[in-house]
Structures are given as structure tokens and as C-alpha cells.
ZAKEMI-268718 format. One line per field, with one value per residue (C-alpha): x, y, z; residue number from 1. Coordinates in Angstrom, 2 decimals. Each point is the difference from the previous one (the first is absolute). Example, Ala and Ser with C-alpha at 12.3 -4.5 7.8 and 13.67 -1.06 7.14 Angstrom:
REM ZAKEMI-268718
xx: c(12.30_1.37) .
yy: c(-4.50_3.44) .
zz: c(7.80_-0.66) .
num: c(1_2) .
This chain:
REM ZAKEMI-268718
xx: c(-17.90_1.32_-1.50_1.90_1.39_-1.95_1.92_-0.77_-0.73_2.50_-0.38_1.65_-0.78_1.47_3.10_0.34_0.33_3.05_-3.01_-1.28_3.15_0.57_3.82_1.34_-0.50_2.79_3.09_2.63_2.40_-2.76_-1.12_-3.06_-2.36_-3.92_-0.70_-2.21_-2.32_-4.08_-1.76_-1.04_-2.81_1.18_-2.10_-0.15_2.59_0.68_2.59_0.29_-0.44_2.92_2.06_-0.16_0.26_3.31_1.23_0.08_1.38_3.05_0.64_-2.92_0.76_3.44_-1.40_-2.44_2.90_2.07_-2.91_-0.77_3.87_0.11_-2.75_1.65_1.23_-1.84_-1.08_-3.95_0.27_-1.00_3.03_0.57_-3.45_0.59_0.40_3.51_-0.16_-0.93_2.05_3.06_-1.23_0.24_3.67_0.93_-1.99_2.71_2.44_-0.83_-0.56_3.80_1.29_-2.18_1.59_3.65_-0.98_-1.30_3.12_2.00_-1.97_0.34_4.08_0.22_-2.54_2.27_3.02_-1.70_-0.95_4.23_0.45_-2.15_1.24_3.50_-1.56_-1.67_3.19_1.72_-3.28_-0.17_3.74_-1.02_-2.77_1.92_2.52_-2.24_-2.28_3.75_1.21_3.06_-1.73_-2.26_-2.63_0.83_-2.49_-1.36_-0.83_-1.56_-2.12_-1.12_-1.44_-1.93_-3.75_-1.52_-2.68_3.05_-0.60_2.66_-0.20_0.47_3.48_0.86_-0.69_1.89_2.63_0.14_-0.20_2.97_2.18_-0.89_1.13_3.49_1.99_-1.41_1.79_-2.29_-1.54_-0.53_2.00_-2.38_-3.53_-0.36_-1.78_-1.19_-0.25_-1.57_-2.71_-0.77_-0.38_-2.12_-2.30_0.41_-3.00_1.09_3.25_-1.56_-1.84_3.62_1.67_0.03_0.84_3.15_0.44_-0.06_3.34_2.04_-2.07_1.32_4.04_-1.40_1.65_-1.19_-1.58_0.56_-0.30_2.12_-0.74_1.56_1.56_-2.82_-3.82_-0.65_1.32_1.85_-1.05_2.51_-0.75_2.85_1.00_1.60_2.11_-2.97_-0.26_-2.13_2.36_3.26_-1.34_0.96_-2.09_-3.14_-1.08_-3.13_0.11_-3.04_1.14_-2.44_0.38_1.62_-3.12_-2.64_-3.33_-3.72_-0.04_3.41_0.40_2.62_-0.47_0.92_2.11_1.13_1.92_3.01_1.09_3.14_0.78_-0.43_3.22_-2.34_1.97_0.06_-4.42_-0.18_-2.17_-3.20_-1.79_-0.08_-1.07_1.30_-3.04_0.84_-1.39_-0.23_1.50_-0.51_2.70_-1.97_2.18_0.24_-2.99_1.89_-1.32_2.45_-0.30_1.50_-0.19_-0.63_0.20_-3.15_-0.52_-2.08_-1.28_2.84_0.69_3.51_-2.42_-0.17_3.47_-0.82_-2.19_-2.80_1.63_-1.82_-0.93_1.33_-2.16_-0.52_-0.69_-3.84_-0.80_-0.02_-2.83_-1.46_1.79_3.53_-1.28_-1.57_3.69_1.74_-1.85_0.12_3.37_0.55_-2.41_1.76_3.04_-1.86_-1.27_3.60_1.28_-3.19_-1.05_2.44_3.62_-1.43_-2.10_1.43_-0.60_-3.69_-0.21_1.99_-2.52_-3.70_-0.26_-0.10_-2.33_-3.00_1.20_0.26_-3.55_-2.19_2.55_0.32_-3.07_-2.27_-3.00_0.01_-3.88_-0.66_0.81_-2.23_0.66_-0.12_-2.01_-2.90_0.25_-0.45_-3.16_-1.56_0.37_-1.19_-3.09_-0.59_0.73_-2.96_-2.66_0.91_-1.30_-2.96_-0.74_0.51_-1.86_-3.29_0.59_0.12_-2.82_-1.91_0.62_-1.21_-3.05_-0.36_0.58_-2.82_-2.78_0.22_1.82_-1.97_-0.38_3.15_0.53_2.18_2.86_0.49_1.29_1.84_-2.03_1.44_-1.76) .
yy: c(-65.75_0.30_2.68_3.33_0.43_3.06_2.52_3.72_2.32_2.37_4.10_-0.09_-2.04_-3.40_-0.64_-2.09_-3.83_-2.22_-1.92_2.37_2.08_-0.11_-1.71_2.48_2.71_-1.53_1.58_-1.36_-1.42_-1.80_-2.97_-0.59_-1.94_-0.19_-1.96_-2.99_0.28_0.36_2.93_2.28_2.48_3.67_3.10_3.03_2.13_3.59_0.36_3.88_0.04_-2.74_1.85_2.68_-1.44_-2.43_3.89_1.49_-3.27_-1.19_-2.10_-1.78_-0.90_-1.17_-2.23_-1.42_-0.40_-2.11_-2.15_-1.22_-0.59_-2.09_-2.15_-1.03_-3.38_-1.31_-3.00_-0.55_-3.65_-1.55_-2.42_-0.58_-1.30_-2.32_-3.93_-1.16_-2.10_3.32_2.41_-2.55_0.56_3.48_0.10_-2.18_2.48_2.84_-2.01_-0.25_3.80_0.45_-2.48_2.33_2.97_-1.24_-0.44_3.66_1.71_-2.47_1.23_3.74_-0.87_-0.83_2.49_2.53_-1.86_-0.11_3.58_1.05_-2.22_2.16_2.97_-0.83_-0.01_2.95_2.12_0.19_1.79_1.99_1.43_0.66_2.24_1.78_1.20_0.87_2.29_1.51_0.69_-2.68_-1.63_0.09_-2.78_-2.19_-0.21_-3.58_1.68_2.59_-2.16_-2.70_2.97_1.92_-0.67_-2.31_3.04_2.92_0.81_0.26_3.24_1.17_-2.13_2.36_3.17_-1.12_-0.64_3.02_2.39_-1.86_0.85_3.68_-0.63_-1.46_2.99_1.84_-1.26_-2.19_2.12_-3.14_-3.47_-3.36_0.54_3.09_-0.52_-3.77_-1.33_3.25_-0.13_-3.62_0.05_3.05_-2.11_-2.86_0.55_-0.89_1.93_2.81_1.25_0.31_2.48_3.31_2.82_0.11_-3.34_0.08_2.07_-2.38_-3.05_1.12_-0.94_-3.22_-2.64_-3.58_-1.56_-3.70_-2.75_-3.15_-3.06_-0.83_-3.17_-0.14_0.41_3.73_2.19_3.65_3.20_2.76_2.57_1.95_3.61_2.19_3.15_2.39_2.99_-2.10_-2.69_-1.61_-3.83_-1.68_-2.81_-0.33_-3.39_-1.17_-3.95_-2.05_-2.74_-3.22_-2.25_-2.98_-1.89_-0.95_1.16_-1.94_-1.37_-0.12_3.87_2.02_2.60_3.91_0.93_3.41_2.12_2.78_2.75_2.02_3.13_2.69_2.56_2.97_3.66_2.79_1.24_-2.19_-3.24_-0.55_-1.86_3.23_3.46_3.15_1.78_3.63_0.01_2.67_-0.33_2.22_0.83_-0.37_1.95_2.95_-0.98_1.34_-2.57_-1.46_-2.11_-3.74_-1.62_-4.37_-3.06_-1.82_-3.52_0.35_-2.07_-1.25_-3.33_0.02_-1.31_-3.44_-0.25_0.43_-2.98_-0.55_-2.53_-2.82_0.50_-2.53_-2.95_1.65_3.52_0.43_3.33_-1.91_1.61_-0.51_2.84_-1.17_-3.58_2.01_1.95_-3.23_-1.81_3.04_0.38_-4.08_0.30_2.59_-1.51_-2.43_1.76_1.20_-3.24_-1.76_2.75_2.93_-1.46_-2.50_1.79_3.70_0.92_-0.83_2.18_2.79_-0.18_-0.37_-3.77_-1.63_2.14_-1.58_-3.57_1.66_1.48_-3.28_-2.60_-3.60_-0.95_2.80_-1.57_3.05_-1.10_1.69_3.07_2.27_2.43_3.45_1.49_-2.84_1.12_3.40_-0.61_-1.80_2.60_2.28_-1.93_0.24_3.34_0.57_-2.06_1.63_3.08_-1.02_-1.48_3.86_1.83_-2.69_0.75_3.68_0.17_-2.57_2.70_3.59_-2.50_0.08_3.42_0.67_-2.20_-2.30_-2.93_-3.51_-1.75_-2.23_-3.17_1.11_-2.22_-2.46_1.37_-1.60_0.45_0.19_-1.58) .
zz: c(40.73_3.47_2.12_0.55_3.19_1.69_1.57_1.76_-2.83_-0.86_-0.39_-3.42_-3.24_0.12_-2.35_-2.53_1.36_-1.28_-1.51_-2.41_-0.72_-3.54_-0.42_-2.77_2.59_2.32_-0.16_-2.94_2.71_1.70_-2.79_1.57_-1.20_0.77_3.49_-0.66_2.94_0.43_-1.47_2.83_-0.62_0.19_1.15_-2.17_-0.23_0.02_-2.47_0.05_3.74_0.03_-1.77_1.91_3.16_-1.17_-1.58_3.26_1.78_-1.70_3.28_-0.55_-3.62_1.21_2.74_-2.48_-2.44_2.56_0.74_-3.40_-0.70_3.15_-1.29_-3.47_-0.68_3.58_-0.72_0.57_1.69_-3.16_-1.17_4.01_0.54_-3.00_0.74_0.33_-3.88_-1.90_1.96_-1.34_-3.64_0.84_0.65_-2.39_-2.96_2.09_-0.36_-4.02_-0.24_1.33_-2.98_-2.19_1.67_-0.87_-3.85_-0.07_2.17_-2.98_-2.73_1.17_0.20_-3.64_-0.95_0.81_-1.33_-3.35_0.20_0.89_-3.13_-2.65_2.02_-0.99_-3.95_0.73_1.01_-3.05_-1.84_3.16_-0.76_-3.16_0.53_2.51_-3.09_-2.26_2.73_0.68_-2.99_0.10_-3.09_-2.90_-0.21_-3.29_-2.85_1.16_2.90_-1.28_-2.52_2.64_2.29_-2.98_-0.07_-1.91_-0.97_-0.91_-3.91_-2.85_0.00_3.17_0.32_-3.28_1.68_3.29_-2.36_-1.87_3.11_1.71_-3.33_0.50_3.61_-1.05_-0.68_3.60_3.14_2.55_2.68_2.27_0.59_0.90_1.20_2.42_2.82_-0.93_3.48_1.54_-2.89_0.69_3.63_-0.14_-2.42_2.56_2.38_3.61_-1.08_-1.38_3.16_2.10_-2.52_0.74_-2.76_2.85_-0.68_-3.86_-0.42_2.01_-1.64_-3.32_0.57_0.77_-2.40_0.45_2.37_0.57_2.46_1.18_2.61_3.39_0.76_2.75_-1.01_-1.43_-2.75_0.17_-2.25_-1.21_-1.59_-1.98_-0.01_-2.28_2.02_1.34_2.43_2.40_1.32_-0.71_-0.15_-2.76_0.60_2.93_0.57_1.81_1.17_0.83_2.26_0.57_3.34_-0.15_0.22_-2.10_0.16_0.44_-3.95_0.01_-1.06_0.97_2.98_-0.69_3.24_-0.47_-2.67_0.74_-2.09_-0.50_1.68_-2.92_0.41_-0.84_-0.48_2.03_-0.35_-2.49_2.00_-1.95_3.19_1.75_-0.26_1.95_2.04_1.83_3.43_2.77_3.06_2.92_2.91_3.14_1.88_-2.76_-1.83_-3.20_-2.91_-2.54_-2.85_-0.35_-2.86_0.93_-2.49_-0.12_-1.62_-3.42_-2.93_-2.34_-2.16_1.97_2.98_-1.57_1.67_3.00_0.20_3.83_2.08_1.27_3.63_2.57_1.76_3.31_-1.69_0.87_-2.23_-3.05_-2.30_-3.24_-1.33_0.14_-1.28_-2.97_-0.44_-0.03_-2.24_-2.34_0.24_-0.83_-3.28_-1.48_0.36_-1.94_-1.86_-1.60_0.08_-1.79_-2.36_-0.48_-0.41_-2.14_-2.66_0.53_-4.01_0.84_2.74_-1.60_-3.09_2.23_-1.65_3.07_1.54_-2.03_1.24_3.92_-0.32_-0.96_1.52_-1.21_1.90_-1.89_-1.82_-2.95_-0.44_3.30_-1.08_-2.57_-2.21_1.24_-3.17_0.86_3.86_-1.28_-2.00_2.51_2.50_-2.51_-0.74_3.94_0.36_-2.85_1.66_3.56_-1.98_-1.60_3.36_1.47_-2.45_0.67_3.68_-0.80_-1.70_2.66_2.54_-2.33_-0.26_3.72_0.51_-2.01_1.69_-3.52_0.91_-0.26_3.80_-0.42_2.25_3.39_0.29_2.94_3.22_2.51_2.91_3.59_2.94) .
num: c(1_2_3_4_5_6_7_8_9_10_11_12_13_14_15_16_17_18_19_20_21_22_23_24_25_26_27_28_29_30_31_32_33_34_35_36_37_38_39_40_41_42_43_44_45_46_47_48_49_50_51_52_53_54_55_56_57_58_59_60_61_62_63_64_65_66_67_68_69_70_71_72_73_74_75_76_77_78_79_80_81_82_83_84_85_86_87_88_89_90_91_92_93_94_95_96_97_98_99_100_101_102_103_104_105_106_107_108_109_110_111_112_113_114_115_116_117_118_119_120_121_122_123_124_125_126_127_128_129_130_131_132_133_134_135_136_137_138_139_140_141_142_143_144_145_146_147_148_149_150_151_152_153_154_155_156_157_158_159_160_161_162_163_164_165_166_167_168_169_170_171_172_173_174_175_176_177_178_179_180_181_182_183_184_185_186_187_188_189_190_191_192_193_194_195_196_197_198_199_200_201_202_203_204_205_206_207_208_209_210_211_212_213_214_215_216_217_218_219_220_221_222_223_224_225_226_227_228_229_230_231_232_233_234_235_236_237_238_239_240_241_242_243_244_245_246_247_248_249_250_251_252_253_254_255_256_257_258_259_260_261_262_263_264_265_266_267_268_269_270_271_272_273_274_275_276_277_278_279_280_281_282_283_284_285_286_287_288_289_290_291_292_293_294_295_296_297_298_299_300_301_302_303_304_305_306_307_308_309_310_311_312_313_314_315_316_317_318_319_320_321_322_323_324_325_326_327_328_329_330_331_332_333_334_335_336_337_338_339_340_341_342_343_344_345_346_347_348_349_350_351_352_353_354_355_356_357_358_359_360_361_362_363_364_365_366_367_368_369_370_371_372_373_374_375_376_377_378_379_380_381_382_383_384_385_386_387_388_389_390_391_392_393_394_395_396_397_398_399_400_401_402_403_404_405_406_407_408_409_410_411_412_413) .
């Protein structure tokens, strides 16, 4: 292990070393990976006193930031000090790993090709649902048979039956589905959390919601409107473009989306709220009150979508990395999951496939009655344990309790 190279003691507690900072802790836009240099020994730190002292310096947190970001991808001297032979192997393995590269960009390419191929299958179904959830059409009786459960009784079907008849001769309150899409976002999870109750009554004109590709890499969403008192969009579209090239693996790279401009009516923009404020005349000093437009919570957000921030802009932070990639997933997310399977949503069904995930092992998890009686059984033996204690100590009290062995101290020198 080589020796550490000794330097004037500082006043503060030394910062993590590019050596033992844990990778995943680098910022997403950094890929860095772990340095493969000697172990050095580290003295031991103050991690509340750090904190405190890095809180009340956030110079010194950026300086220590753009040290360790200078020192990724320096190379340690290693392959140079190789002999001349095995630094050849080396490039030629490079040279390999870009053949490999091609194949994966190519296998991306027709990925996606095959993927605009079922899409084109896909659409037809898609127009579909969007007549029945309108009203435009009835679903056949096929239809209706392939989607009953395989558990519905008889019976049941008979009653359906019979209270339909009963409904024949009174005139249909609603057309379609009412509110389908709003009811199956609000049971889609990363969805759920932007909607306001605001939200909700514009959310309900909303008609379909569907998705197409772009002749370059990355797809558009647009989401359909019936005539509201909140805007006079028929259509708002959000598109998720992709740079041109490929990615480490071959993956495509998200570069940044752009929404439409909503045409909201006169006090009628859900992503702000009004707020009166005073205002005093310094000459006068008579007050008044002004009433200003703040930017709030709202669903309508999601068009709006955080920019990337250019290469020479140097207050990039972890927060508007976090937005971004938020903003990318559940794009996603409605692309992946809701446009897809939007009866599931609307009915809660996917919601038990969302919660354990394909990669759930359900032997992990336990009943909740057996959790229950466990922690019962526990919660019995803490009190039998309390009521010995109890009556260990009325012993004492009374001068009758046996000499009992003292328990093991640690002692200080």
C-alpha cells in the first residue's frame, strides 16, 4: 500500500477522497465509476460536525465538487506504463468493443422498428376503445364475452340482464364511460400525486389520450379535449425528443421534451393562483390591495417540461437532474403503462401488478394476520417480562429481595 502523502493538517474535517467516495453518490450526468487506486487509511470523521461545517459553507462544497469532477476519467498511468506488445492487445480489444458497439446501436435501430410495427397493430384497438369510452359505439357481444371473468357466476349475468330491461324504456343519463381517463390516471401512481381537485374538473373533458413516433428517435403524447371552461385546446401534445446518437450499450439518449402552449381563458389558468397583496405608497403611505398570479401545483405543469441546462452553465444541481428525470419517466410512464392498458388502470387491476413488480419474489412477503400474531405473542411476553420486573422491584422496596448477581459494567480508565 503506498504511503499517504502527509500534508499540514487542516482546521476542518477532511472530505471525502475520490478514493473512497461511493460512485452511486456522483451526480447522474457524471457516470463515474470507482477509481482503481491504493487503499489509503482515513482518520475518523465527524459526520455531524461535517455537516455542519459543509451547511454553513456552500463554497466549500462547490470547490470540493469541482475537484472530484476534474479527477474522473484521469487515467492512473496504468495502461501507459504497460510494455509496448500488451498495450497493442489493448487497442485491438477497443477496437473489438467498437464492432460490438455498432451491433448494439443496429440492434436498438430495429428494436424500435419492430416496436413502430406492433404499434401500427396496436392502433386500430386503440380507436376502438376511444368510441366506446365516447359514446360513438357500443362494444359487440364477443367483446363483451372475451373480457368477462372466468370466476362471474350464471346468475349474476341474469340479474345484469334483467336490470338493463328495466332500464330500456328510461332514456340514458350518460354516453361512453365518464370520466375513464381521469379515473385511471388518478389510480396511476406517479400520475396521481400531480392532480389537484382543480385539476380534476378540467381532467374530466379529457377524451383519449394517445401517442405516435417521430421520424427521428422519440415519440409525441396528446391528450384530447372535449369543449371546457378552462382552455380552448383541442389537442395538447408533449414530445420527447432523443439525440441523434446512440448511447454507451447502444441505447438511445433522452435530449429534451417541449410542450404546447395551453390557450387558458380569461382566470381560468390552473398553474396559477391569484394572491392579494398590500402595497404601500411611500410618498402617501396610503396602503392598497393588488391582487398577483403566482405559479401553483397543477397536472397542466407536465407541459411545461425543465429544460436541460447548457454545457458552460455552472449552477447545475441535483434538483433539476431529479426534475428531469421525473419528468422523462412519466412520460414513460404513459407511454409504457397507461395508453396501453387504460381499462386496467380505470378498474385498480393493474395496480396489484405495479405494487410487487415482475421482479417480486411473492415468498418474501407474509401474511399480515401471521405478522399480527407474532407481534401479539411479543407484545405478551414484553408483559410478563414487566410484571416479573415489577414485582422484582416491590421486593426491593421492602428489604426482601434475594442478593442477585450485578451485571457487567463497562468500566472507564
Amino acid at each position: 500500500m503506498s504511503e499517504p502523502i502527509r500534508n499540514k493538517k487542516a482546521d476542518f474535517p477532511v472530505a471525502p477522497t475520490p478514493q473512497n467516495t461511493p460512485a452511486n453518490n456522483a451526480p447522474i450526468s457524471s457516470h463515474a465509476q470507482q477509481p482503481g487506486v491504493d487503499s489509503i487509511k482515513e482518520e475518523s470523521l465527524d459526520h455531524a460536525a461535517a455537516a455542519s461545517l459543509f451547511a454553513r459553507n456552500p463554497g466549500l462544497v462547490s470547490m470540493i465538487q469541482g475537484k472530484l469532477g476534474s479527477l474522473v476519467g484521469r487515467s492512473s498511468g496504468y495502461i501507459e506504463s504497460l510494455p509496448a506488445p500488451v498495450r497493442r492487445r489493448v487497442a485491438g480489444l477497443k477496437g473489438i468493443q467498437k464492432d460490438h458497439a455498432k451491433l448494439e446501436a443496429q440492434f436498438q435501430e430495429e428494436v424500435l422498428e419492430l416496436e413502430k410495427k406492433y404499434f401500427a397493430k396496436f392502433t386500430p384497438l386503440y380507436q376502438r376503445r376511444a368510441t366506446i369510452i365516447n359514446g360513438a359505439a357500443e362494444p359487440t357481444d364477443p367483446e363483451v364475452e372475451a373480457g368477462k371473468g372466468d370466476d362471474e357466476e350464471e346468475d349474476a349475468d341474469v340479474k345484469v340482464e334483467d336490470e338493463s330491461k328495466k332500464e330500456d324504456d328510461k332514456e340514458s343519463q350518460a354516453a361512453g364511460i365518464p370520466e375513464f381517463w381521469l379515473s385511471a390516471m388518478k389510480n396511476q401512481i406517479s400520475l396521481a400525486e400531480m392532480i389537484t381537485e382543480r385539476d380534476e374538473e378540467a381532467l374530466k373533458h379529457l377524451t383519449d389520450i394517445r401517442m405516435e413516433y417521430l421520424d427521428r428517435p422519440g415519440f409525441r403524447l396528446i391528450f384530447e379535449f372535449s369543449e371546457n371552461a378552462f382552455f380552448s385546446n383541442n389537442t395538447i401534445s408533449k414530445t420527447y425528443y432523443y439525440k441523434e446518437e446512440n448511447g454507451y450499450g447502444g441505447d438511445f439518449i433522452y435530449d429534451h421534451a417541449e410542450g404546447t402552449k395551453i390557450d387558458w381563458k380569461p382566470d381560468q389558468d390552473l398553474t396559477v393562483r391569484v394572491e392579494s397583496k398590500k402595497q404601500r405608497n411611500k410618498n402617501t403611505k396610503q396602503t392598497r390591495v393588488v391582487k398577483i398570479t403566482v405559479p401553483t401545483e397543477s397536472f397542466f405543469n407536465f407541459f411545461s417540461p425543465p429544460q436541460p441546462p447548457t454545457d458552460d452553465d455552472d449552477t447545475v444541481t441535483t434538483d433539476i437532474e431529479e426534475r428531469l428525470e421525473l419528468d422523462y419517466q412519466l412520460g414513460e410512464d404513459i407511454k409504457e403503462k397507461l395508453i396501453p392498458r387504460a381499462i386496467d388502470w380505470f378498474t385498480g387491476e393493474a395496480l396489484q401488478f405495479e405494487e410487487l413488480g415482475d421482479d417480486m419474489d411473492p415468498d418474501e412477503f407474509e401474511d399480515e394476520d401471521d405478522e399480527d400474531e407474532e407481534d401479539e405473542e411479543d407484545e405478551d411476553e414484553d408483559d410478563r417480562k414487566s410484571d416479573r420486573d415489577m414485582d422484582d422491584d416491590s421486593d426491593e422496596e421492602d428489604g426482601t429481595s434475594k442478593p442477585k448477581k450485578e451485571a457487567a459494567e463497562c468500566k472507564q480508565s
